[in-house]
N, C-alpha and C positions, 0 to 999 in steps of 0.2 A: 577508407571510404565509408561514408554512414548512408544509409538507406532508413528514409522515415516515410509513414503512410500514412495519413488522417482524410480518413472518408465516412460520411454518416456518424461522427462521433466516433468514429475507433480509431486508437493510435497505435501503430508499433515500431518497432527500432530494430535494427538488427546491425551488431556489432561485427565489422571489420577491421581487422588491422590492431593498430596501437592504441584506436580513440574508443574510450566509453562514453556512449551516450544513452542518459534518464533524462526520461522527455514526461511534459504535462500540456497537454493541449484544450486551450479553450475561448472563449470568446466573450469578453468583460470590457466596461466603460474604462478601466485602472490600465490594467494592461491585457495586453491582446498577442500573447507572449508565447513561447516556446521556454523555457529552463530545461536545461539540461548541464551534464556533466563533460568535458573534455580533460585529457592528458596530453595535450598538447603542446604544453612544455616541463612535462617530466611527471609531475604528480597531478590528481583530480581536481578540479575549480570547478564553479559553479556558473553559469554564461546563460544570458539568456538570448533568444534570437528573435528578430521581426521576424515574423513569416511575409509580410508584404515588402518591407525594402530590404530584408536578406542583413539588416546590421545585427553585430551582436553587440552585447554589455557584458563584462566581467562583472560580476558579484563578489565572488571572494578570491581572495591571494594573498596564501603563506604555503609553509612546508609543508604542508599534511595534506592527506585526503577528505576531500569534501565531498559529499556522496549523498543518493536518494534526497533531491531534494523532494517537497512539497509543497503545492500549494496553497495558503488558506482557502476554507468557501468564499470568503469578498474577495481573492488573488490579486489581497495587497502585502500578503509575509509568504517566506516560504523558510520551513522548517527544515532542519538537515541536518545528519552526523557529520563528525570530523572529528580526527586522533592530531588534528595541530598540536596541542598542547600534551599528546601522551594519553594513549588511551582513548577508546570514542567516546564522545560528547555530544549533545544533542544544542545545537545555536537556532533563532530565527533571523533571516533575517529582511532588513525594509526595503526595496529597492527604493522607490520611490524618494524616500528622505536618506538611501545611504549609510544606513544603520543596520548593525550586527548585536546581537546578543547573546550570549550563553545561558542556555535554564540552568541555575546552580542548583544540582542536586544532590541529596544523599551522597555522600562520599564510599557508600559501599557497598555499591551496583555500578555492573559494568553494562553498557548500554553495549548492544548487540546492532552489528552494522547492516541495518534492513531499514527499511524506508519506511518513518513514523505517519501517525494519519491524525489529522485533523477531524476534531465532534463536528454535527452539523451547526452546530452554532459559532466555531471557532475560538473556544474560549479552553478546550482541555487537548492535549498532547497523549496520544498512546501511543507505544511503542514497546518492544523484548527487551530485556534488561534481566540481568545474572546477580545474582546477593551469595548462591550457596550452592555455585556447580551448574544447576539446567536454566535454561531461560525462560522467564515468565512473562507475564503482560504488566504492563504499568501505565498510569495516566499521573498528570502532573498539569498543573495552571499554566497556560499559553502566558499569560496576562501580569505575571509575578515574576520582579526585578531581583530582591532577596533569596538568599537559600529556602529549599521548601524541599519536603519531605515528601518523594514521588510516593503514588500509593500502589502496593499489589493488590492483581485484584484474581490473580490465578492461581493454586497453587497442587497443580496433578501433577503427579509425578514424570518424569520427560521434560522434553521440548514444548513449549509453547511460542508460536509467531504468530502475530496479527494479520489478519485479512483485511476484514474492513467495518466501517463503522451502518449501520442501520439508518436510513434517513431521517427517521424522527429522534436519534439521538439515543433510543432507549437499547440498545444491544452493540456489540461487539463481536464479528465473527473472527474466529482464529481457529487454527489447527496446533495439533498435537502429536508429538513422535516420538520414538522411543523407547516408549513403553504400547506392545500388542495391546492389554487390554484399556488404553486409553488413547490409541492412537485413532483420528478421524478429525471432523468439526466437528465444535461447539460454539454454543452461543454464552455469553455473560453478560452482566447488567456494568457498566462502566460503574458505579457504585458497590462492586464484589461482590450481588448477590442472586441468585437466580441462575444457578450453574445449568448447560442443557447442552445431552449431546445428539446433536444431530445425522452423521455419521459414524461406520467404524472400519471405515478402510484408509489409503492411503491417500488422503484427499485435501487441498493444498491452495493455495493463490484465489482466495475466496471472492467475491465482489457483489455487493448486495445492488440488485435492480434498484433503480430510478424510483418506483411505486412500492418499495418495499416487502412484496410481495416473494419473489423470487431470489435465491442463492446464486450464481455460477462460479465453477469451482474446476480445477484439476483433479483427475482420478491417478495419481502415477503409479503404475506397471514398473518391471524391468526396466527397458531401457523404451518406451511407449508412455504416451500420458493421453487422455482424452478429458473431451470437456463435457461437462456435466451439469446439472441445472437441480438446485433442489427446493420445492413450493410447496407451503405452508397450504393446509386445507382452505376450500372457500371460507370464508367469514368464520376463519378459525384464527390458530395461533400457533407459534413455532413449539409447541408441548404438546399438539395433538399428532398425529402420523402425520409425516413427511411426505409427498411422493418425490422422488429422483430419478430423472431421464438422463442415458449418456446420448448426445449428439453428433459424434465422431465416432469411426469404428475404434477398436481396438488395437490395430496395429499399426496405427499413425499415432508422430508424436505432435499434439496440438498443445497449444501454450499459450499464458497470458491475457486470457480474453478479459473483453471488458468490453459495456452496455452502450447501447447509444442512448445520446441524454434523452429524446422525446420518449415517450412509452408508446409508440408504436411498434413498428418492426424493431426487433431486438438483432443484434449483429456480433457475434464472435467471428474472431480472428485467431486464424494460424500460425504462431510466429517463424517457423521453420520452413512454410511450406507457402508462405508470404501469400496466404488467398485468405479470403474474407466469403465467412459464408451468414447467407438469412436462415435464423429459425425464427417460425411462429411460437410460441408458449400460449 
């Protein structure tokens, strides 16, 4: 059984049983869609759903898993891993015209199975990716049919994953693990330069506000996570003091929030605890 919730711009899934489902909810002139994932006949595909007449589309179908899709910002491609052919790989592909592509890249990074993010412009791919042990950040051209040489653009020592990208295009948030004294957010410039750390705890599933202004993030504890909020000074910049409020107590596990699109009331959600609460920032 899947259980899905989209109200004020927040969406959450919560997985029962044998089916996985990655959902993107939104409202576009192209499509006016659900994507998500099913194993509902043995291995991951790709399926997208009306939410008005309840029909679904198959996207893809072979042997492998197909996983974390994306939507572009126009959500007319949706970007996605799959080990089809041996190993993950990162494809787009078109619903509309029925086209699949592979980004042919480097031969000697292994793309890490998390769900890649689209710039606001839709024109570059980032996502984790392995050359020499830990996983880093890499970006790569949406837009390029030929091989092309992804770029790194992190390189601390640990674990790096992606959060999310900045609405003007100009930063990258991701987290870091692994290693205590690098472990936290940071920020990077999608061109590798302008390294910034923002936190230094255990802090995770980042998602940059609508206006740019504000972080929300996971703080995880034990076996506890709360949700967190991190904003740049007024008419400052993410290199001056930070402030960071948690909005959840402590001994609740809250997960996966994410913004409603107007900039009004702001709305995290509890994925475990299936309630949706208002904070003002």
């Amino acid at each position: 059984m899947i259980v899905s919730f989209c109200r004020y711009g927040v969406l959450f899934a919560m997985l029962i049983g044998l089916m996985l489902l990655t959902v993107a909810c939104f409202n576009s002139e192209t499509f006016s869609s659900i994507a998500f994932v099913s194993e509902i006949d043995g291995d991951a595909e790709i399926f997208l759903l009306d939410p008005n007449s309840g029909d679904t589309t198959r996207i893809t179908s072979n042997g492998g898993a197909d996983i974390y899709p994306s939507w572009s910002p126009d959500r007319t491609k949706i970007a996605y891993v799959s080990d089809q052919s041996g190993g993950y790989k990162l494809y787009i592909a078109d619903p509309a015209e029925g086209v699949i592509k592979r980004l042919l890249l480097n031969a000697d990074i292994q793309i890490e199975p998390f769900k890649p993010a689209w710039s606001p412009g839709g024109t570059i791919l980032s996502f984790s990716a392995s050359s020499a042990g830990d996983f880093d950040l890499y970006v790569a051209d949406a837009n390029v049919d030929e091989k092309q040489e992804a770029t790194r653009i992190t390189f601390n020592p640990g674990a790096e994953q992606l959060g999310d990208w900045s609405p003007d295009g100009e930063w990258l948030v991701f987290h870091s693990s692994g290693m205590p004294a690098y472990q936290g957010l940071w920020l990077r410039n999608p061109d590798g330069v302008n390294l910034i750390q923002l936190t230094s705890q255990n802090d995770r599933n980042a998602k940059w506000s609508p206006n740019g202004g504000d972080i929300v993030f996971t703080r995880q504890w034990e076996d506890t996570s709360q949700i967190c909020v991190a904003s740049k000074q007024a008419n400052g910049n993410w290199r001056d003091d930070v402030n960071t409020d948690c909005y959840t107590p402590k001994g609740e596990d809250n997960q996966s929030p994410v913004w409603s699109p107007d900039l009004g009331n702001h709305w995290l959600t509890s994925l475990l605890e299936m309630v949706t609460q208002k904070s003002t920032l």
